[in-house]
Biotite code that builds the C-alpha atoms (Angstrom):
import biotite.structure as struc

atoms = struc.array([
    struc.Atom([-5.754, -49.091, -26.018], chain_id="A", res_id=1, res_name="UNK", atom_name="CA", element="C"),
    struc.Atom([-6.925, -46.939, -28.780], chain_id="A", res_id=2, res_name="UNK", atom_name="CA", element="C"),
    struc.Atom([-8.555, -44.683, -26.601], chain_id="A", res_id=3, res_name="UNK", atom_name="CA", element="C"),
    struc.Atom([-6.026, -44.495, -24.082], chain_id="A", res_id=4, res_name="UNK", atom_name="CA", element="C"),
    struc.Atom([-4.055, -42.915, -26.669], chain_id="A", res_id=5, res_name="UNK", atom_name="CA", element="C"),
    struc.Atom([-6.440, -40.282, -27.494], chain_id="A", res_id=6, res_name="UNK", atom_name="CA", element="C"),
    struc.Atom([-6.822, -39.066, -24.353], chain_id="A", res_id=7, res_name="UNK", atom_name="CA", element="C"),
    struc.Atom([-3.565, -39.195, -22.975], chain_id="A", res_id=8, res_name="UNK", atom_name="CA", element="C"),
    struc.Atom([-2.438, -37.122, -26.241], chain_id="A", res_id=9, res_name="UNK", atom_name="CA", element="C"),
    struc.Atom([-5.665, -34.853, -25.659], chain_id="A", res_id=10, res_name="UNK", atom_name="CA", element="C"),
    struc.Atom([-4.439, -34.328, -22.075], chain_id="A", res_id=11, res_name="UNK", atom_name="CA", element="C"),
    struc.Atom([-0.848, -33.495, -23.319], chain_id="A", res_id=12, res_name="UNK", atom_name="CA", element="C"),
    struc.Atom([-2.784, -31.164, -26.013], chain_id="A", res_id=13, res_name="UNK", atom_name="CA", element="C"),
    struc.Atom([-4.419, -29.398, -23.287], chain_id="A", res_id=14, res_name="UNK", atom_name="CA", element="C"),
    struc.Atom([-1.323, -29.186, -20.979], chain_id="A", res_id=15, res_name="UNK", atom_name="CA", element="C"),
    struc.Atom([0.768, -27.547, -23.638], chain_id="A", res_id=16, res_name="UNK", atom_name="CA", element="C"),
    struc.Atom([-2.227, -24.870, -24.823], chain_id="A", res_id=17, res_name="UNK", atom_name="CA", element="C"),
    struc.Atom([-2.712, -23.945, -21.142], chain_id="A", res_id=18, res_name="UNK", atom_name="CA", element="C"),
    struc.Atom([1.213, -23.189, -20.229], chain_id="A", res_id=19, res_name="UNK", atom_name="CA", element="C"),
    struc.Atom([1.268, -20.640, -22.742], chain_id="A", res_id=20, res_name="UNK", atom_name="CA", element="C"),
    struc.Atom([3.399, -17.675, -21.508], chain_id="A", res_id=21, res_name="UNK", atom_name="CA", element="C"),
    struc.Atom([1.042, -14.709, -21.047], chain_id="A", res_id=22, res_name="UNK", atom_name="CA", element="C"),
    struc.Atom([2.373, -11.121, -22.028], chain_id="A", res_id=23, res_name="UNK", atom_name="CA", element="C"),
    struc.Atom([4.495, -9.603, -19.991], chain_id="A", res_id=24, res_name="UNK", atom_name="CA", element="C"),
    struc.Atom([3.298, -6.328, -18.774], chain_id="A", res_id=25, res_name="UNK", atom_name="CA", element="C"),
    struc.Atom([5.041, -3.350, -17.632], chain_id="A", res_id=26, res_name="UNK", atom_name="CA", element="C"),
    struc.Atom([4.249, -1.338, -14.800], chain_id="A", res_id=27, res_name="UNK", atom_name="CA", element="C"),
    struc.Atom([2.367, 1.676, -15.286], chain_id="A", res_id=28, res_name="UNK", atom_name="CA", element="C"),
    struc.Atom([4.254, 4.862, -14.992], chain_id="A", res_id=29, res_name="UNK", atom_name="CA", element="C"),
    struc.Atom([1.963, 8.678, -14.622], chain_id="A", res_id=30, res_name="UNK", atom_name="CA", element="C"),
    struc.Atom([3.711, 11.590, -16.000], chain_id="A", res_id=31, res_name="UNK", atom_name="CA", element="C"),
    struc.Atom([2.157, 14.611, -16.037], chain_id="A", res_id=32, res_name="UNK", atom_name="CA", element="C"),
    struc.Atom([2.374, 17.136, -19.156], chain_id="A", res_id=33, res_name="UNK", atom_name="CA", element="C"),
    struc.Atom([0.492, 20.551, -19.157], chain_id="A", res_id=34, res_name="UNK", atom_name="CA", element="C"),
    struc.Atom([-1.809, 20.402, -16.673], chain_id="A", res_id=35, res_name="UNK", atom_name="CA", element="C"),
    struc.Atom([-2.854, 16.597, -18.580], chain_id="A", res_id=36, res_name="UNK", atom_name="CA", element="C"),
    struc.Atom([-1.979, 12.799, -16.531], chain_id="A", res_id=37, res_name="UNK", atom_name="CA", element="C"),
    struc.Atom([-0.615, 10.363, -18.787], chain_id="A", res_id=38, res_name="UNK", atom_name="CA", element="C"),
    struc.Atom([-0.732, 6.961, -17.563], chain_id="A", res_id=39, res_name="UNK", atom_name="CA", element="C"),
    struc.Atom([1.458, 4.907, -19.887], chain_id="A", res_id=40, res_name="UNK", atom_name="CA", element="C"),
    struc.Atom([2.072, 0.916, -19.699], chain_id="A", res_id=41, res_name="UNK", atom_name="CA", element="C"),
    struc.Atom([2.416, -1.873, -21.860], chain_id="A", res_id=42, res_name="UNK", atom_name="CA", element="C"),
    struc.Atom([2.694, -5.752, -23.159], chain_id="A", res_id=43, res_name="UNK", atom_name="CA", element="C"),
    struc.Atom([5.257, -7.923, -24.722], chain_id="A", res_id=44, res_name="UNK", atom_name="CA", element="C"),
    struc.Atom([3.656, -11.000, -26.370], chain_id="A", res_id=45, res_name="UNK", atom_name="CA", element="C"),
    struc.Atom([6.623, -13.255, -26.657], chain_id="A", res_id=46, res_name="UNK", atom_name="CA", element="C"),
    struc.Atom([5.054, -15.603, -29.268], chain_id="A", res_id=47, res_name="UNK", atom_name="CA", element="C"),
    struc.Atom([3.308, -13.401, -31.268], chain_id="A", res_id=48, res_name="UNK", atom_name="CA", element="C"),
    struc.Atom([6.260, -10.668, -31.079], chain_id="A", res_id=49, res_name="UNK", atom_name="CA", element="C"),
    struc.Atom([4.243, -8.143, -30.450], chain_id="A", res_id=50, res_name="UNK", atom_name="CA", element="C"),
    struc.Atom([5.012, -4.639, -28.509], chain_id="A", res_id=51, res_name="UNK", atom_name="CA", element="C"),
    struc.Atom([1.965, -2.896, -27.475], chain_id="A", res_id=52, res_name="UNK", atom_name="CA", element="C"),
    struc.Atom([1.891, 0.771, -25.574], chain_id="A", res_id=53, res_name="UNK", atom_name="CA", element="C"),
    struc.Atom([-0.632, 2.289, -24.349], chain_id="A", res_id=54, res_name="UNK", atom_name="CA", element="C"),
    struc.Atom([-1.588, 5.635, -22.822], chain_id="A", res_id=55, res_name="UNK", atom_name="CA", element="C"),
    struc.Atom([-4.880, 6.106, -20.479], chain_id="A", res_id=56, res_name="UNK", atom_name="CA", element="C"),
    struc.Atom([-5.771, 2.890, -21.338], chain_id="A", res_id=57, res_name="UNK", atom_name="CA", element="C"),
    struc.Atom([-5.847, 3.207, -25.217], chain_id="A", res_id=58, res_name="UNK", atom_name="CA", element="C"),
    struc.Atom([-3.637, 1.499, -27.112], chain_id="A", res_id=59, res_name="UNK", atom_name="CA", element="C"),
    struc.Atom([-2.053, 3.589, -29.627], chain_id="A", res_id=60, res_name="UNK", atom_name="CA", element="C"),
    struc.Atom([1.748, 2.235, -30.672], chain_id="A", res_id=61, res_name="UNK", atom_name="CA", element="C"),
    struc.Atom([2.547, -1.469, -31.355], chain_id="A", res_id=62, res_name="UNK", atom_name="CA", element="C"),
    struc.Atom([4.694, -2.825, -33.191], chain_id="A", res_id=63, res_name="UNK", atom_name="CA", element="C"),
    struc.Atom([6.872, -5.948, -33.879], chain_id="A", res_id=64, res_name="UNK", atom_name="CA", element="C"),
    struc.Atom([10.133, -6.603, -33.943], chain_id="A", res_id=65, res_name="UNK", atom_name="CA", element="C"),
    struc.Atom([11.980, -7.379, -37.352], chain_id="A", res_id=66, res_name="UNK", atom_name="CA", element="C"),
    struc.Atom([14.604, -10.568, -37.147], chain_id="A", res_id=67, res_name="UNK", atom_name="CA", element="C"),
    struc.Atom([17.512, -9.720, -35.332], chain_id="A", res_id=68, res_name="UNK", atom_name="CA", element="C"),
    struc.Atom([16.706, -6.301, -34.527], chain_id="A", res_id=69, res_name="UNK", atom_name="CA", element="C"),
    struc.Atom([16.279, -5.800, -31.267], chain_id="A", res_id=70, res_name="UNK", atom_name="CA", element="C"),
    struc.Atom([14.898, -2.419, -31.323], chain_id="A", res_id=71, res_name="UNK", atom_name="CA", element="C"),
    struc.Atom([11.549, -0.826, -32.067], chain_id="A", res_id=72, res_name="UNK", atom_name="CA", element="C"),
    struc.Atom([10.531, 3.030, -32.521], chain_id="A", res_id=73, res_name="UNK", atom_name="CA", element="C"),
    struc.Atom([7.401, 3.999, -32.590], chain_id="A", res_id=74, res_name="UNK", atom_name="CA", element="C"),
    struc.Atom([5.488, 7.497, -32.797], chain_id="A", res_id=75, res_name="UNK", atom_name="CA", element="C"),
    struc.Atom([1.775, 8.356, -32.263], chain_id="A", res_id=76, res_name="UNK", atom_name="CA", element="C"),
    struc.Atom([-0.337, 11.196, -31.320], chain_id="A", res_id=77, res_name="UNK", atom_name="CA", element="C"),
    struc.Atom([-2.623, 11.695, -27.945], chain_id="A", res_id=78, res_name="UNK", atom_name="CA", element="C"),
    struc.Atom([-4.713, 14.792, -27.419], chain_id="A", res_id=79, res_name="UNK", atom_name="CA", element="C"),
    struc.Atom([-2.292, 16.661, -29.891], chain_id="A", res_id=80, res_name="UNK", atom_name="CA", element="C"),
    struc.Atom([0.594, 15.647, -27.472], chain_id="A", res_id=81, res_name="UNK", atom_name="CA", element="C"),
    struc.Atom([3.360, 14.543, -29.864], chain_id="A", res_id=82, res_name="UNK", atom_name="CA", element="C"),
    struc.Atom([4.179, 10.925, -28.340], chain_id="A", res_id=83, res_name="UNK", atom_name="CA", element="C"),
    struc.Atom([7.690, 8.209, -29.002], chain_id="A", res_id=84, res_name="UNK", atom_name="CA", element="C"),
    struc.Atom([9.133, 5.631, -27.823], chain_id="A", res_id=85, res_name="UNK", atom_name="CA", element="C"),
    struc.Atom([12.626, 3.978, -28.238], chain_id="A", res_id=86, res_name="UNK", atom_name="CA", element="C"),
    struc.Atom([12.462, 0.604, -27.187], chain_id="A", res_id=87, res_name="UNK", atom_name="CA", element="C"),
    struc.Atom([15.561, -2.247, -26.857], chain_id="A", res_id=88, res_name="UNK", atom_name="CA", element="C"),
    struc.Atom([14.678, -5.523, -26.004], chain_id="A", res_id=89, res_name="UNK", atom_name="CA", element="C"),
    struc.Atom([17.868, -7.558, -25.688], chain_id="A", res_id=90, res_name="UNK", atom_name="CA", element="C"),
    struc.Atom([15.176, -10.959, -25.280], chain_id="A", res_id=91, res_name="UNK", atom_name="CA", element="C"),
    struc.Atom([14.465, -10.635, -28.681], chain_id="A", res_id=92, res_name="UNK", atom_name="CA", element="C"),
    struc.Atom([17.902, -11.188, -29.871], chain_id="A", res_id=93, res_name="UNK", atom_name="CA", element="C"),
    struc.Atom([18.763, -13.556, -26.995], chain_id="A", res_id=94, res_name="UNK", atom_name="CA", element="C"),
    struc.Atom([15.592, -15.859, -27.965], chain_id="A", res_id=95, res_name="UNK", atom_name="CA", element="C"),
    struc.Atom([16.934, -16.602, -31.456], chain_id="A", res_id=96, res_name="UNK", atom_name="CA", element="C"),
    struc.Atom([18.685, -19.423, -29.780], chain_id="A", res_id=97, res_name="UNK", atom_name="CA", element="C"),
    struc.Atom([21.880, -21.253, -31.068], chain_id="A", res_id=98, res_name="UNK", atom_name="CA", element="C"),
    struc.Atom([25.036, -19.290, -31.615], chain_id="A", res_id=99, res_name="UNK", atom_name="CA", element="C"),
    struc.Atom([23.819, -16.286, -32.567], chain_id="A", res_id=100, res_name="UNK", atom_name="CA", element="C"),
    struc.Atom([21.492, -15.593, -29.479], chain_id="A", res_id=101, res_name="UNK", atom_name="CA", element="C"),
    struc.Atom([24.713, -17.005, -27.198], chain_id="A", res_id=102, res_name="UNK", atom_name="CA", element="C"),
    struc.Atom([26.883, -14.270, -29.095], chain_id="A", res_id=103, res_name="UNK", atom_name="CA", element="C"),
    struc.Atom([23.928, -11.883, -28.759], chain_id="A", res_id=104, res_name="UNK", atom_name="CA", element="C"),
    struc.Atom([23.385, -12.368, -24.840], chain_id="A", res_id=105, res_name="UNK", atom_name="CA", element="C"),
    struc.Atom([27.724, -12.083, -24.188], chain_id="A", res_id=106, res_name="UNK", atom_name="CA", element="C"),
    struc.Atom([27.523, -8.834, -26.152], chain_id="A", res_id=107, res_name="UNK", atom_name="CA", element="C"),
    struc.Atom([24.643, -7.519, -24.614], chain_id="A", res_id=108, res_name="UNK", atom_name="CA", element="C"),
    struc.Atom([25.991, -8.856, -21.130], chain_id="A", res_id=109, res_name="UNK", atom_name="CA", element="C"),
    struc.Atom([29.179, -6.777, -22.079], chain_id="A", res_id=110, res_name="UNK", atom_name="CA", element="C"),
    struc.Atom([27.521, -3.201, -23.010], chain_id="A", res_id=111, res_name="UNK", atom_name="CA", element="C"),
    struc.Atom([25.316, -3.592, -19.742], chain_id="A", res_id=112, res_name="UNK", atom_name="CA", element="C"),
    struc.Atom([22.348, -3.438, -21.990], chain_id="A", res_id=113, res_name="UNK", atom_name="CA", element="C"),
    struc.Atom([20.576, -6.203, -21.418], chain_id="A", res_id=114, res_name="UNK", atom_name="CA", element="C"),
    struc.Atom([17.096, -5.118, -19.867], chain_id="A", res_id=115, res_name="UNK", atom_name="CA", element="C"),
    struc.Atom([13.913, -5.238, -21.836], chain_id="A", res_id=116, res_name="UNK", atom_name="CA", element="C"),
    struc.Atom([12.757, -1.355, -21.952], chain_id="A", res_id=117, res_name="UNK", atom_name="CA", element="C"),
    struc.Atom([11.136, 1.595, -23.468], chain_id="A", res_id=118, res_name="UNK", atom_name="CA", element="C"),
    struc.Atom([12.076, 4.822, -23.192], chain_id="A", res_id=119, res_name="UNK", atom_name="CA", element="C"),
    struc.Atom([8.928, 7.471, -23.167], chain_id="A", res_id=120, res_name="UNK", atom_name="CA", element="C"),
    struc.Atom([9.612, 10.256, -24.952], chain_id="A", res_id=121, res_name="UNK", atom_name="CA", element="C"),
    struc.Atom([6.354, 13.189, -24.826], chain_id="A", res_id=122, res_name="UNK", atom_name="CA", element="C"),
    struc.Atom([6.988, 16.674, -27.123], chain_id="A", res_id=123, res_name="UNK", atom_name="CA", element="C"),
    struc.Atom([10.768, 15.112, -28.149], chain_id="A", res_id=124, res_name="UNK", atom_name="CA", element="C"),
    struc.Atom([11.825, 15.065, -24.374], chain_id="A", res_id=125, res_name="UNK", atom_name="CA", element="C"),
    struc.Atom([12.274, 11.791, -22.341], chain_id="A", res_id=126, res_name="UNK", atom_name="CA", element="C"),
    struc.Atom([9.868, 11.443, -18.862], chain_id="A", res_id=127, res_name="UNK", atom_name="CA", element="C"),
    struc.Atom([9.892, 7.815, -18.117], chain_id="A", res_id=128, res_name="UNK", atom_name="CA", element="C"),
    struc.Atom([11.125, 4.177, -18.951], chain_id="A", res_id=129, res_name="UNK", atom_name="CA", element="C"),
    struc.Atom([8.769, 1.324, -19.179], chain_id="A", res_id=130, res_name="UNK", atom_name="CA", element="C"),
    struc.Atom([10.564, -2.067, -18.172], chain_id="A", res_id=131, res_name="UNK", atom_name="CA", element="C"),
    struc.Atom([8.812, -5.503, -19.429], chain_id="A", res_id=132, res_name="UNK", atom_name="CA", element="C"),
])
């Protein structure tokens, strides 16, 4: 009986490590700046809160997203190309759960601003939008 236990709970263990939501990745957008091909795109861990954005391939802005914020800006440099992003990511605020994230979604719902983006911003003017 003992060991029906176990395994059934190991099983269940399994299960449960296995479902795990993967990132959600956005699709890759190619801008082109000077004569140089950027290829941006990017992950949303859900669990681990983390925003990552990469250009060509290298990752080089992440960030995470403070408690009831659901905004993130972040700034780097590629190839002396001055590189930003504004991101809103209304899932954040919606995944707090209870009354604030019912609040959150109606008021996000409202203001049509719901969507889980990035904005791409390369020398201070906007090219693209990444959507997770």
């Amino acid at each position: 009986m003992k060991l029906n236990t176990l395994l059934a709970l190991t099983l269940v263990a399994v299960v449960a490590g296995c479902a795990a939501k993967p990132p959600r990745v956005a699709q890759e957008k190619v801008v082109d700046v000077d004569g140089v091909t950027l290829k941006f795109n990017g992950s949303f861990d859900d669990k681990k809160n983390l925003l990552i954005l990469s250009v060509n391939n290298d990752p080089i802005m992440q960030g995470k997203f403070p408690p009831y914020t659901p905004t993130q800006n972040l700034k780097a440099k590629y190839k002396e190309i001055e590189l930003r992003s504004h991101c809103y990511f209304g899932s954040v605020l919606g995944n707090q759960g209870g009354a604030f994230g019912a609040i959150a979604g109606i008021v996000q719902s409202s203001n049509n601003s719901t969507a889980d983006k990035c904005e791409l911003y390369v020398n201070n003017e906007l090219v693209e939008h990444l959507y997770f």
